[in-house]
Backbone bond lengths (Angstrom), bond angles and torsions (degrees), N, CA, C in turn:
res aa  C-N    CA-C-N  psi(-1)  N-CA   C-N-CA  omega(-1)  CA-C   N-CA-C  phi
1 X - - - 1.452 - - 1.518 110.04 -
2 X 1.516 111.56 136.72 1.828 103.87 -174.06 1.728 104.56 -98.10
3 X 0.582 113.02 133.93 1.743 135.62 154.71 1.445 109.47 -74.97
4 X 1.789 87.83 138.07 1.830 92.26 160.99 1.386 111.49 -126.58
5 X 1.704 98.13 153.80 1.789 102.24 -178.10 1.403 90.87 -114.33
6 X 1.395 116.39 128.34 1.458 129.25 166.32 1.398 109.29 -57.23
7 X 1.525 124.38 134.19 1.433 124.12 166.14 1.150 106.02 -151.57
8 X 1.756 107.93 134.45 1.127 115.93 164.05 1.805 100.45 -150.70
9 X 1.012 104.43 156.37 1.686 147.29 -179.03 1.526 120.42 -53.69
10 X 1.174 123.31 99.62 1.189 124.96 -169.89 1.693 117.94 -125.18
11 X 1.767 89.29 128.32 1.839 74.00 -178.18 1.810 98.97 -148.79
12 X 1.125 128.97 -129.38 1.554 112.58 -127.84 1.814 73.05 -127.74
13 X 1.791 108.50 137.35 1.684 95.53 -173.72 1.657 75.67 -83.40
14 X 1.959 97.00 159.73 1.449 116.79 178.53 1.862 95.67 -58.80
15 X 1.355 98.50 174.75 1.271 108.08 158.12 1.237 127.17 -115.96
16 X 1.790 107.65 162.57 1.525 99.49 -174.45 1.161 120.90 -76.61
17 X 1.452 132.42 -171.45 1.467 128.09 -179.92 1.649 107.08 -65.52
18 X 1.003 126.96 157.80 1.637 133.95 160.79 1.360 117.95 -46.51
19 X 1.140 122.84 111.91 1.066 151.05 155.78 1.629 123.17 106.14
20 X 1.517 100.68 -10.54 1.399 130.60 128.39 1.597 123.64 20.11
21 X 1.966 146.97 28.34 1.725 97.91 -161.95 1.212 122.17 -87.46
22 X 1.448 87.17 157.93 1.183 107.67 164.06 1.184 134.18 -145.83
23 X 1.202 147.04 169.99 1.467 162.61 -151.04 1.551 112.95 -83.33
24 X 1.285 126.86 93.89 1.611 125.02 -166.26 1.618 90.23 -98.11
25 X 1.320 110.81 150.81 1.825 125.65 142.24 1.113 91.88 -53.13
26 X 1.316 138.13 -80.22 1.217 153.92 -120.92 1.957 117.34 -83.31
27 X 0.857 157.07 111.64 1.069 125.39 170.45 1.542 136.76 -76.84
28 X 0.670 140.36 -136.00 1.983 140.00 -166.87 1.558 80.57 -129.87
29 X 1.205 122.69 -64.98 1.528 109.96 -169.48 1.729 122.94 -65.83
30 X 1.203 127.22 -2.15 1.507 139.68 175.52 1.547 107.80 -113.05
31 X 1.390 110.37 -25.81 1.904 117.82 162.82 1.046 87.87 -78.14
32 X 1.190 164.65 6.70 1.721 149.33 174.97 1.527 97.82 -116.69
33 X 1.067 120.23 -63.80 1.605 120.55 157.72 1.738 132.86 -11.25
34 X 1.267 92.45 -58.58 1.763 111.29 170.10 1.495 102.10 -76.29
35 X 0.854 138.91 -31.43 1.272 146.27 162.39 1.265 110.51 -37.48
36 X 1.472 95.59 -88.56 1.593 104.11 173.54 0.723 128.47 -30.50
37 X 1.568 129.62 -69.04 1.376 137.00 170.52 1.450 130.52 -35.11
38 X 1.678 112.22 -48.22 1.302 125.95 175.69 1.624 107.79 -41.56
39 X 1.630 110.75 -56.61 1.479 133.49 -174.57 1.682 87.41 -52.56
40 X 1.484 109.85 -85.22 1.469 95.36 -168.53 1.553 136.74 -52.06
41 X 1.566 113.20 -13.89 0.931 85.94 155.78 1.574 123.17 -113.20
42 X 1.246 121.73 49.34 1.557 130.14 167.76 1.815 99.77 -87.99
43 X 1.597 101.11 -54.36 1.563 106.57 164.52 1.308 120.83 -42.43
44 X 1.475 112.47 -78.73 1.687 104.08 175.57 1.632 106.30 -24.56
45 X 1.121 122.94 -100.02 1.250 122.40 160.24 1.761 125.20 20.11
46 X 1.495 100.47 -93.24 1.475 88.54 171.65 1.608 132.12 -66.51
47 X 1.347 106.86 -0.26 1.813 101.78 174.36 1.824 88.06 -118.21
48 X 1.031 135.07 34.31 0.997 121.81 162.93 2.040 139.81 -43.71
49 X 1.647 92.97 -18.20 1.394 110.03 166.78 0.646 143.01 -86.50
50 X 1.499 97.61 -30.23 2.076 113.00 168.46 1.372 101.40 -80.16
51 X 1.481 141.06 -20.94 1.638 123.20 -134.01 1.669 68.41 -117.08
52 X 1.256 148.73 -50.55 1.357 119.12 177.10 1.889 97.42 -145.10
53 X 1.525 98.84 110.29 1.717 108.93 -158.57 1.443 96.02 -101.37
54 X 1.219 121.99 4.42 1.478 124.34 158.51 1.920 94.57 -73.04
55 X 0.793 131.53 -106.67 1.215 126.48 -174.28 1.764 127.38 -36.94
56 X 1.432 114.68 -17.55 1.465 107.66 -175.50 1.587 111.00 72.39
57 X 1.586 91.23 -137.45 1.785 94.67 -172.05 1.565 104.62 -98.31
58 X 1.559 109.25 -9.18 1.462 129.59 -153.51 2.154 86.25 -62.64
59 X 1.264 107.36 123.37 1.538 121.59 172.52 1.826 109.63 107.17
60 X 1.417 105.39 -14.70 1.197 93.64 -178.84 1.419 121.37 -102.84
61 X 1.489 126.03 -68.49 1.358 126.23 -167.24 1.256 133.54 9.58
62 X 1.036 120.16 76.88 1.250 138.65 162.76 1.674 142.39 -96.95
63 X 1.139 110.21 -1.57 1.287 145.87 131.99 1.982 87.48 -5.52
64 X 1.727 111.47 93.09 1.728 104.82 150.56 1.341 100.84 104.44
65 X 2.021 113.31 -26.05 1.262 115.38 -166.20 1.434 101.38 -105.85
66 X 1.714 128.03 26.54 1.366 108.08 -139.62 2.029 99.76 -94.42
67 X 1.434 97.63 -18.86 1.440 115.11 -162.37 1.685 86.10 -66.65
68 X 1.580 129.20 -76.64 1.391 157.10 -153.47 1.807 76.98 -53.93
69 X 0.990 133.14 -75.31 1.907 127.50 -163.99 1.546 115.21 -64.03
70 X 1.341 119.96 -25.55 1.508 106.40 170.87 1.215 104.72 -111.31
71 X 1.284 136.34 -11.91 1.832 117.73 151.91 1.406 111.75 -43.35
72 X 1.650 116.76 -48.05 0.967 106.76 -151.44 1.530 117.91 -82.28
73 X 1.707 106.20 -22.59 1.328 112.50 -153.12 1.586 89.84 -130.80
74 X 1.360 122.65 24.25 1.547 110.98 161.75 1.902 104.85 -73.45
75 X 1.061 129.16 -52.79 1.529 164.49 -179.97 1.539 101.84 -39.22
76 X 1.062 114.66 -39.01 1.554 125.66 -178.15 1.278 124.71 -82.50
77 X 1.550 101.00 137.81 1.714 108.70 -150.88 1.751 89.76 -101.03
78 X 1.418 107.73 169.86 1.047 119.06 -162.57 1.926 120.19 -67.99
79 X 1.452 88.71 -26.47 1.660 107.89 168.89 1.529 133.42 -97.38
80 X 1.767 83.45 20.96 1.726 95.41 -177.77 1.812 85.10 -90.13
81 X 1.374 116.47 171.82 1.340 118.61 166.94 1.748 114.12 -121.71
82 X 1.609 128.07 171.36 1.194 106.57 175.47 1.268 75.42 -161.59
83 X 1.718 97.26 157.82 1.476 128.13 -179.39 1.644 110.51 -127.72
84 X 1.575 97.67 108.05 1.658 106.72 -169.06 1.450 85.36 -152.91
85 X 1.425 123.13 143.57 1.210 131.30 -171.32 1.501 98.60 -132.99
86 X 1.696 113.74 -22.41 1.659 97.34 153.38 1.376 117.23 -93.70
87 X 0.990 138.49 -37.04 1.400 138.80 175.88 1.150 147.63 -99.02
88 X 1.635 81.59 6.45 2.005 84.24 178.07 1.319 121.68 -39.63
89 X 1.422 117.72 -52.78 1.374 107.12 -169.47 1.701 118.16 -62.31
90 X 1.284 113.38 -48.93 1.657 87.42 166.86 1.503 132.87 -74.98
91 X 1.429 109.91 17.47 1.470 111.42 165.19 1.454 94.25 -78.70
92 X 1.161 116.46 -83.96 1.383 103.59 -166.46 1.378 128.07 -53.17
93 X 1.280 141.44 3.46 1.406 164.89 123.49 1.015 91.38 -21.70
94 X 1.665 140.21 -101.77 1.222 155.32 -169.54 1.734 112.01 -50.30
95 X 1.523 124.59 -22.26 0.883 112.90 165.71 1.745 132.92 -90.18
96 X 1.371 86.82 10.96 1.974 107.85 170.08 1.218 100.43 118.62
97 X 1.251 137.05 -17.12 1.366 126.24 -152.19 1.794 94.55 -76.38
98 X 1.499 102.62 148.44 2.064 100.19 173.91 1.006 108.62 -46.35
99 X 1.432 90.66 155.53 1.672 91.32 173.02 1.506 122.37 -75.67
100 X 1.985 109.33 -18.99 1.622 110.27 -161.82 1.277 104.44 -82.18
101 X 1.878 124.39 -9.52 1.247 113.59 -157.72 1.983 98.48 -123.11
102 X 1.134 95.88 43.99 1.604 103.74 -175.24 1.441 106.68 -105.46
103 X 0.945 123.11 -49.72 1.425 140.84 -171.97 1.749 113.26 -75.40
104 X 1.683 119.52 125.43 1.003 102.57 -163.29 1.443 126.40 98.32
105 X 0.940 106.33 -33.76 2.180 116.91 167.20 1.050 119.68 -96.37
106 X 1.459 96.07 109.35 1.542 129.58 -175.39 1.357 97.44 -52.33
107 X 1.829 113.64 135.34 1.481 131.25 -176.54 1.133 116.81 -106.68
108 X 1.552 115.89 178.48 1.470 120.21 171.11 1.512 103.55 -63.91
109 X 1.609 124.20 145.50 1.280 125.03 174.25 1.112 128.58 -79.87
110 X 1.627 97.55 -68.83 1.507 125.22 -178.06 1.436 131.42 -90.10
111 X 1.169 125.27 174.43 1.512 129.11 -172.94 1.749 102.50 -88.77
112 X 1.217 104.81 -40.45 1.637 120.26 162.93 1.584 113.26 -39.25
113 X 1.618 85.63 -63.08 1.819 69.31 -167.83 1.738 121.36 -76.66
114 X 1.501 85.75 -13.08 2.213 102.48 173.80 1.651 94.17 -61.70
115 X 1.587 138.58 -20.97 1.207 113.97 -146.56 1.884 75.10 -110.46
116 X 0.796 134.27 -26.88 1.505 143.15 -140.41 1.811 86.53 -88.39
117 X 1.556 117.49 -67.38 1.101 128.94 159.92 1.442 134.45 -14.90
118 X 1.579 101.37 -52.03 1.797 117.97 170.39 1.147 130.10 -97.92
119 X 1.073 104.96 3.54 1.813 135.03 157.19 1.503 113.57 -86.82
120 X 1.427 107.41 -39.57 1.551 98.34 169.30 1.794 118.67 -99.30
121 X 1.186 125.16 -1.86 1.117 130.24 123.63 1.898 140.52 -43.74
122 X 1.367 97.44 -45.76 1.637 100.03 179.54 1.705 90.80 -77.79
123 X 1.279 142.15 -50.74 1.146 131.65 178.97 1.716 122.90 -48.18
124 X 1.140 98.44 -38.63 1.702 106.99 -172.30 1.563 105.73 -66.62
125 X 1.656 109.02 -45.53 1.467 125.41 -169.74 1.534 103.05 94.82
126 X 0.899 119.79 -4.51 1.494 129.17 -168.65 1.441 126.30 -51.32
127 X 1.516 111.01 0.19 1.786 124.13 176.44 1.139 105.60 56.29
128 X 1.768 126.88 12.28 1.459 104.56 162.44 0.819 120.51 -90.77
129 X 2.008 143.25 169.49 0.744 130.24 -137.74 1.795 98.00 -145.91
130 X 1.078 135.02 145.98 2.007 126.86 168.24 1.457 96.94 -109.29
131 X 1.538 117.88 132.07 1.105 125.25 165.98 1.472 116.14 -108.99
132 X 1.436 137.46 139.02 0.921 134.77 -160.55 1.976 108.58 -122.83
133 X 1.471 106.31 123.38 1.842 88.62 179.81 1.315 104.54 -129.13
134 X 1.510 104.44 124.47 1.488 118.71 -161.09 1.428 100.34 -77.38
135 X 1.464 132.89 107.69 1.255 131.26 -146.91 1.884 97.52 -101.60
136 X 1.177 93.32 -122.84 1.609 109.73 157.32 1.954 121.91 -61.51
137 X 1.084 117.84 -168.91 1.678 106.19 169.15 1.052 96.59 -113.95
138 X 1.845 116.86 83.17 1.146 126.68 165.30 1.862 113.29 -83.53
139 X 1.396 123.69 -22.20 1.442 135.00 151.82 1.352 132.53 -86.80
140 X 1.022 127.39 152.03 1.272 121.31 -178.61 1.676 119.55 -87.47
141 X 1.536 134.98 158.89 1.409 145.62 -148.35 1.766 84.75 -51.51
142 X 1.315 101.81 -63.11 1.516 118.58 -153.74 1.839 90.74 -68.29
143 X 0.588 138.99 -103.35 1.703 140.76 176.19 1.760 109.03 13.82
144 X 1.517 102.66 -66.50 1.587 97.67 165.76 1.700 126.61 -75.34
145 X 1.287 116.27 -15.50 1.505 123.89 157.58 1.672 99.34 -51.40
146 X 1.235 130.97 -64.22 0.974 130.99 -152.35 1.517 121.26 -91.52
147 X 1.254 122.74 -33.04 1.652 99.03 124.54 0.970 151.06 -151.11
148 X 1.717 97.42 99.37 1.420 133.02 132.58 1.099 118.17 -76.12
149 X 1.599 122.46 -47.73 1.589 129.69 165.00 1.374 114.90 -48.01
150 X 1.573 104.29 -68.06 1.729 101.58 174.79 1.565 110.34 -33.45
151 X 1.335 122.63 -68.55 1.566 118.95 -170.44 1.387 84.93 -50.31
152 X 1.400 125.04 -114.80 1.136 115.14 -154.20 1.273 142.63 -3.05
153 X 1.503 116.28 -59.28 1.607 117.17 177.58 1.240 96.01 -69.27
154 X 1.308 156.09 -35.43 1.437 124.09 -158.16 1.302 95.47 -123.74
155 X 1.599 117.51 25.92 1.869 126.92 168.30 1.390 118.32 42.56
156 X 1.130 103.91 49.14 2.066 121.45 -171.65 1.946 96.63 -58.59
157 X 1.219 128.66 168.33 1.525 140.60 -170.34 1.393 69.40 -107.46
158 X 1.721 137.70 92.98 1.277 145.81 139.00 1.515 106.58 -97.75
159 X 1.411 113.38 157.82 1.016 126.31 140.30 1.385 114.43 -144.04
160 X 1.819 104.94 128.73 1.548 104.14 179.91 1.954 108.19 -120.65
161 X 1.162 102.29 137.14 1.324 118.25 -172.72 1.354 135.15 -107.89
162 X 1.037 150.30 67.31 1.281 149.30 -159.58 1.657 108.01 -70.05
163 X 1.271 99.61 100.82 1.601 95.91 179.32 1.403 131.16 -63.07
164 X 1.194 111.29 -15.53 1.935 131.81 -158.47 1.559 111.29 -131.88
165 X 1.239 112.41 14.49 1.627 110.19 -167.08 1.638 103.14 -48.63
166 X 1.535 119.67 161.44 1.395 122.68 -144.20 2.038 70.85 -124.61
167 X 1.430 73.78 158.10 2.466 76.32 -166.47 1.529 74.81 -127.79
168 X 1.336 116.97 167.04 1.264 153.87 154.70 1.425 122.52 -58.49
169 X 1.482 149.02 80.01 1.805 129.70 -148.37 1.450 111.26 -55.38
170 X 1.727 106.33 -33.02 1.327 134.85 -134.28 1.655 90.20 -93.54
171 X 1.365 120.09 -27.19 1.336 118.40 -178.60 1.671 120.16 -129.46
172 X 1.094 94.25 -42.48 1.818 108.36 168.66 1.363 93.36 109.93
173 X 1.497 128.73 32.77 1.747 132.68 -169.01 1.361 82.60 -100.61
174 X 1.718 104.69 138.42 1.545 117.43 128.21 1.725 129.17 -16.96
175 X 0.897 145.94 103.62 1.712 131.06 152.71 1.248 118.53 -68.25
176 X 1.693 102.74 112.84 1.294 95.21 177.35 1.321 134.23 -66.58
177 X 1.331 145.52 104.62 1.203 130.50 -167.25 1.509 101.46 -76.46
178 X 1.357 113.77 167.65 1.600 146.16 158.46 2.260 99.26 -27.62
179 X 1.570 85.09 -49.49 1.824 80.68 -166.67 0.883 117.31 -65.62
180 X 1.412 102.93 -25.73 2.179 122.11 -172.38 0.916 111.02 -94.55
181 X 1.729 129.84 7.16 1.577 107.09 -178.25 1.455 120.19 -71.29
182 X 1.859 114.49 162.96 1.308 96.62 -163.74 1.039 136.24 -56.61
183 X 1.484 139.10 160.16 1.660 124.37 -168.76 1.586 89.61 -140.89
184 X 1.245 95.28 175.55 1.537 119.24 162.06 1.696 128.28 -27.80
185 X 1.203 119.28 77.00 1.448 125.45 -177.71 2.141 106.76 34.55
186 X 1.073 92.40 73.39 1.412 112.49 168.89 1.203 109.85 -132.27
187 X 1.709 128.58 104.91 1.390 128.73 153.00 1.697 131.19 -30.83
188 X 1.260 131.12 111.69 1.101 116.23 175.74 1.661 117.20 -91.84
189 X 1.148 156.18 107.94 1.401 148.95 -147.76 1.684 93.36 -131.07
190 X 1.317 124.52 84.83 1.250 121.03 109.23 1.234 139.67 36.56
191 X 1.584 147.05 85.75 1.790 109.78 -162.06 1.763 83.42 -168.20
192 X 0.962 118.49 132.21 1.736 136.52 155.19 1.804 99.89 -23.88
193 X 1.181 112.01 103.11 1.783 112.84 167.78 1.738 95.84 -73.39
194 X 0.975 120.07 -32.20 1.353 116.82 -166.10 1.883 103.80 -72.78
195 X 0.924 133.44 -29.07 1.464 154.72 176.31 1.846 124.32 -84.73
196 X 1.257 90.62 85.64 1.858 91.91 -161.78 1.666 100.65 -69.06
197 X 1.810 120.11 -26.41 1.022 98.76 -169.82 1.789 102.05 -72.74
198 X 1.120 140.09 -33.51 1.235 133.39 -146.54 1.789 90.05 -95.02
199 X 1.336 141.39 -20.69 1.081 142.96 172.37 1.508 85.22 -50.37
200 X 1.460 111.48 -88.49 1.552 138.13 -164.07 1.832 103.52 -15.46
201 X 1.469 108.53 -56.94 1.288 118.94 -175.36 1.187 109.85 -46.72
202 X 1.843 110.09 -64.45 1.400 130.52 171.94 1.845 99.32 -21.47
203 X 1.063 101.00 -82.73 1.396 123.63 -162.64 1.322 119.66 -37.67
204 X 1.665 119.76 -59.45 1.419 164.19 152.43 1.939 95.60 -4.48
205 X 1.504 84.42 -70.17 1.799 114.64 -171.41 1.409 89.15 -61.80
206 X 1.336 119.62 -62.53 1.816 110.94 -151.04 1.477 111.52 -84.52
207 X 1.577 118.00 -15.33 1.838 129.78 160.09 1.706 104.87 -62.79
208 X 1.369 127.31 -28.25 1.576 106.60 -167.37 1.391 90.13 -124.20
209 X 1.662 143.80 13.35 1.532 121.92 145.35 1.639 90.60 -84.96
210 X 1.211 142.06 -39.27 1.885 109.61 -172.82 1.747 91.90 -74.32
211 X 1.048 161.38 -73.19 1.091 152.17 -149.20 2.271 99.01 -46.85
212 X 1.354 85.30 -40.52 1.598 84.69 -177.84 1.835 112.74 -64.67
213 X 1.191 106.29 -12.63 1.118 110.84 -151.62 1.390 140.36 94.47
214 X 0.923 102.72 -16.33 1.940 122.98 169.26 1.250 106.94 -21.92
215 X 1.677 128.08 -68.79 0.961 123.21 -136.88 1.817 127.43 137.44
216 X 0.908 120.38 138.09 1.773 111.13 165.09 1.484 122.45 -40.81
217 X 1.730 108.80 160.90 1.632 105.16 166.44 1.547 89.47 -137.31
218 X 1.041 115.66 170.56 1.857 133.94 171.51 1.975 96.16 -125.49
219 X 1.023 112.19 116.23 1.330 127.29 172.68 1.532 132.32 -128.58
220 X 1.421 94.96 92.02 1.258 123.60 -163.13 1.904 122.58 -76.61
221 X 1.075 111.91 77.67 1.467 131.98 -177.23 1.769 109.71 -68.67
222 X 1.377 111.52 101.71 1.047 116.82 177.15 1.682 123.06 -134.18
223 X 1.040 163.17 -165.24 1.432 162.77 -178.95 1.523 100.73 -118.88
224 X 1.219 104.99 106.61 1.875 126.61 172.95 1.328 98.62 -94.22
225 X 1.301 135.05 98.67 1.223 120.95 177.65 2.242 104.95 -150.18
226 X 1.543 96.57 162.79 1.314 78.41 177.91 1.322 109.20 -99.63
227 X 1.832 103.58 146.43 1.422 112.84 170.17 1.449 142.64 -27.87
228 X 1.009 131.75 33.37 1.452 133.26 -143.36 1.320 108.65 -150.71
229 X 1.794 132.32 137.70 1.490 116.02 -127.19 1.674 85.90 -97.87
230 X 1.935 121.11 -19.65 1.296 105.84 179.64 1.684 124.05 -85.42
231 X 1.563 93.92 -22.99 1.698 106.34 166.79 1.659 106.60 -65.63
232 X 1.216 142.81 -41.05 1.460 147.08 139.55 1.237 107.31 4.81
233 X 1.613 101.33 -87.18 1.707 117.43 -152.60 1.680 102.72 -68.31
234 X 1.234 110.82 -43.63 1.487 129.53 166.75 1.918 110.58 -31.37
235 X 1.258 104.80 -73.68 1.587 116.60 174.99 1.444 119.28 -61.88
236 X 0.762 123.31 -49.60 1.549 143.35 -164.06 1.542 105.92 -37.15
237 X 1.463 132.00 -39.76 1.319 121.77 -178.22 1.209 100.91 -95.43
238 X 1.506 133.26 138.10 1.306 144.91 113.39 1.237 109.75 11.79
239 X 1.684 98.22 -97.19 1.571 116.73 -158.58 2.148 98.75 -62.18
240 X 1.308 117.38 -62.61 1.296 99.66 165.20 1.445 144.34 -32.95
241 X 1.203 107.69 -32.15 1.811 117.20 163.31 1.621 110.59 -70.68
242 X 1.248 115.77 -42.99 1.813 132.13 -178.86 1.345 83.18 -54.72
243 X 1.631 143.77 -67.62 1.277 131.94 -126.68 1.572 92.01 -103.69
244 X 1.431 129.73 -10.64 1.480 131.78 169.94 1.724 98.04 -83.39
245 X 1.133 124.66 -63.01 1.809 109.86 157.91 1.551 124.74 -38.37
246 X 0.770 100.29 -41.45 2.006 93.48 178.93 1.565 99.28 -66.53
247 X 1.508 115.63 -63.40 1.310 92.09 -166.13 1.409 134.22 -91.44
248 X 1.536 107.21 17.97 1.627 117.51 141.54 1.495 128.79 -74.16
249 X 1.421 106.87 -12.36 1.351 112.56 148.35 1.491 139.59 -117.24
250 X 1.697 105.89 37.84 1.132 122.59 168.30 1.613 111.95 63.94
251 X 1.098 117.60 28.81 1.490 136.46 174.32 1.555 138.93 -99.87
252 X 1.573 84.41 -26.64 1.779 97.44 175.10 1.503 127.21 -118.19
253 X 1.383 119.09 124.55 1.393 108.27 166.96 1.612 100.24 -138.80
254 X 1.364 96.83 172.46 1.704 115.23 -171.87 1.414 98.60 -54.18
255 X 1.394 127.56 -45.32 1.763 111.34 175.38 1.631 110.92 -64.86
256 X 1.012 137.79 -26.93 1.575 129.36 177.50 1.534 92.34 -68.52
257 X 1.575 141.41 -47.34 1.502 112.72 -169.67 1.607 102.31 -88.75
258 X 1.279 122.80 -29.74 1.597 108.37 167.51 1.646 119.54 -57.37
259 X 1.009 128.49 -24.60 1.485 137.87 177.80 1.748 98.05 -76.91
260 X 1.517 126.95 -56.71 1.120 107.43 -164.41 1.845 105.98 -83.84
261 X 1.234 126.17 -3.04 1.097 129.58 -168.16 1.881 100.64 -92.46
262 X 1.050 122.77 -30.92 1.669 143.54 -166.73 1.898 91.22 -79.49
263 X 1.707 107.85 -66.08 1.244 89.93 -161.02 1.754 109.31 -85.16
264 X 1.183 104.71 -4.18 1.447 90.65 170.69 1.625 117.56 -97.22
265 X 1.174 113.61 -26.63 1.632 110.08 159.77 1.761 119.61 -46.77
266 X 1.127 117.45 -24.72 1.354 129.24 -179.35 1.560 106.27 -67.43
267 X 1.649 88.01 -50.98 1.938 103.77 -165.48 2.236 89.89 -45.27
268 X 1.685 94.56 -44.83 1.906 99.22 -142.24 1.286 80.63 -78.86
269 X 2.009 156.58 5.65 0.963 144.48 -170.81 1.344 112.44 -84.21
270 X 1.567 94.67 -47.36 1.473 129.79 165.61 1.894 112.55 -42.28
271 X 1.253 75.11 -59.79 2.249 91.36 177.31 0.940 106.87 -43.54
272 X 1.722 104.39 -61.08 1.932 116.48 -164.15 1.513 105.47 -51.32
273 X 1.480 119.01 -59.00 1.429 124.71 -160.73 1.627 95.35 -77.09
274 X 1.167 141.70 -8.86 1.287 113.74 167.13 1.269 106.54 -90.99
275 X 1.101 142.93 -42.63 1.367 148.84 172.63 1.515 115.69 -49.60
276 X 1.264 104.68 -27.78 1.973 119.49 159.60 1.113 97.80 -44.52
277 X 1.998 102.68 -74.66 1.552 100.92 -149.81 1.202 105.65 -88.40
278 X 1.288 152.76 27.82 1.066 150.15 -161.23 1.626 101.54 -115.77
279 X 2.028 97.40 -26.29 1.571 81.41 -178.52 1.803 102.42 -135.49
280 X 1.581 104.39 29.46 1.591 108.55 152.90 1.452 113.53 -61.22
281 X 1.057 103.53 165.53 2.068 113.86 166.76 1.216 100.47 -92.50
282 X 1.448 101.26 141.68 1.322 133.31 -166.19 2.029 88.62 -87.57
């Protein structure tokens, strides 16, 4: 019997003219927020060797993905859980946790125990929520087929995210992979990875129907952009599109990213040199 997954396309509403008001979802202080975050974690990122040189860069790369991980996981409370085997640690970074005590704490593994988790959540009523980020092909086709189905048929408070979905050039379509085929009443939504505000929305909406009880979403973060090598270079950053949105809404200037770049470089100076001496010879 075939199943359908609803999908449709989501991206950033235009803005009004300058000086213009009007009525945001969003506020100025959570558009500054995503901001932030994006920056910090581009940083984490590039000193990834000094800030924990036992591991290297190995867990992070995020480099392109920065919009799709703090839309998703600014919003998330401390007793939500998530299953990311490249990024856990700056999920929970972005979800408040310190920064010194992130690194090093052993995560959720499996897809099993993510499904086991939101099953004992939908039972409790408890509005927490398991988020799932389809990283590398650390599972196999059939493993994430199955739950996606599980959530679905028994409408678990999931959310699963594909940070990197692969688009079509020729059309600007999603490819469906093997993991995403349709399943059990799971929305698939579509949305600019390159575009944190229209992620955020995405996200926003599909974090408080599973908390409501609704059900799972599949949120598919990919680059909608047109073919063309200067429209390319133009789109291509995350955080560069964030800082062309702020200051069409009178939000961004070079002291807001020198301010957040100054005091959080301090925080990772702090990181580096304990993580030095922590693993010099005595």
């Amino acid at each position: 019997m075939k199943t359908k997954t609803r999908q449709t396309k989501a991206t950033a509403v235009p803005d009004a003219p300058a000086g213009e008001h009007v009525f945001s979802l969003i506020s100025n202080e959570k558009l500054r927020a995503l901001y932030s975050f994006m920056v910090k974690c581009r940083m984490i990122e590039e000193r990834a060797g000094k800030v924990i040189p036992q591991r290297g860069r190995a867990g992070i790369g995020t480099v392109g993905q920065e919009a799709a991980l703090v839309a998703v996981a600014i919003d998330l409370r401390p007793d939500d859980t998530v299953l990311s085997s490249d990024h856990e640690t700056l999920i929970r970074f972005i979800a408040g946790a310190p920064l010194q005590t992130i690194f090093g704490q052993p995560g959720l593994t499996s897809l099993s125990s993510a499904i086991g988790i939101a099953l004992a959540n939908k039972t409790q009523k408890n509005g927490r929520i398991v988020v799932v980020f389809s990283d590398r092909e650390n599972y196999s086709a059939d493993a994430w087929r199955e739950a996606l189905d599980v959530a679905g048929t028994h409408e678990l408070p999931m959310i699963f995210v594909r940070p990197n979905a692969q688009i079509d050039e020729s059309s600007n379509a999603i490819l469906k992979l093997n993991v995403t085929a349709p399943t059990h009443h799971v929305p698939a939504i579509p949305v600019d990875g390159n575009d944190a505000v229209a992620v955020y929305r995405v996200a926003y909406e599909s974090i408080n129907r599973a908390r409501k009880g609704h059900g799972a979403t599949l949120i598919e973060c990919a680059s909608f952009r047109l073919h063309h090598e200067i429209n390319l270079k133009k789109n291509d950053d995350a955080i560069a599109n964030m800082e062309e949105y702020l200051v069409r809404k009178s939000l961004f200037n070079d002291e807001l990213k020198e301010s957040v770049v100054a005091a959080f470089g301090k925080e990772l100076d702090a990181l580096s040199k304990l993580a030095a001496s922590s693993h010099s010879p005595n």
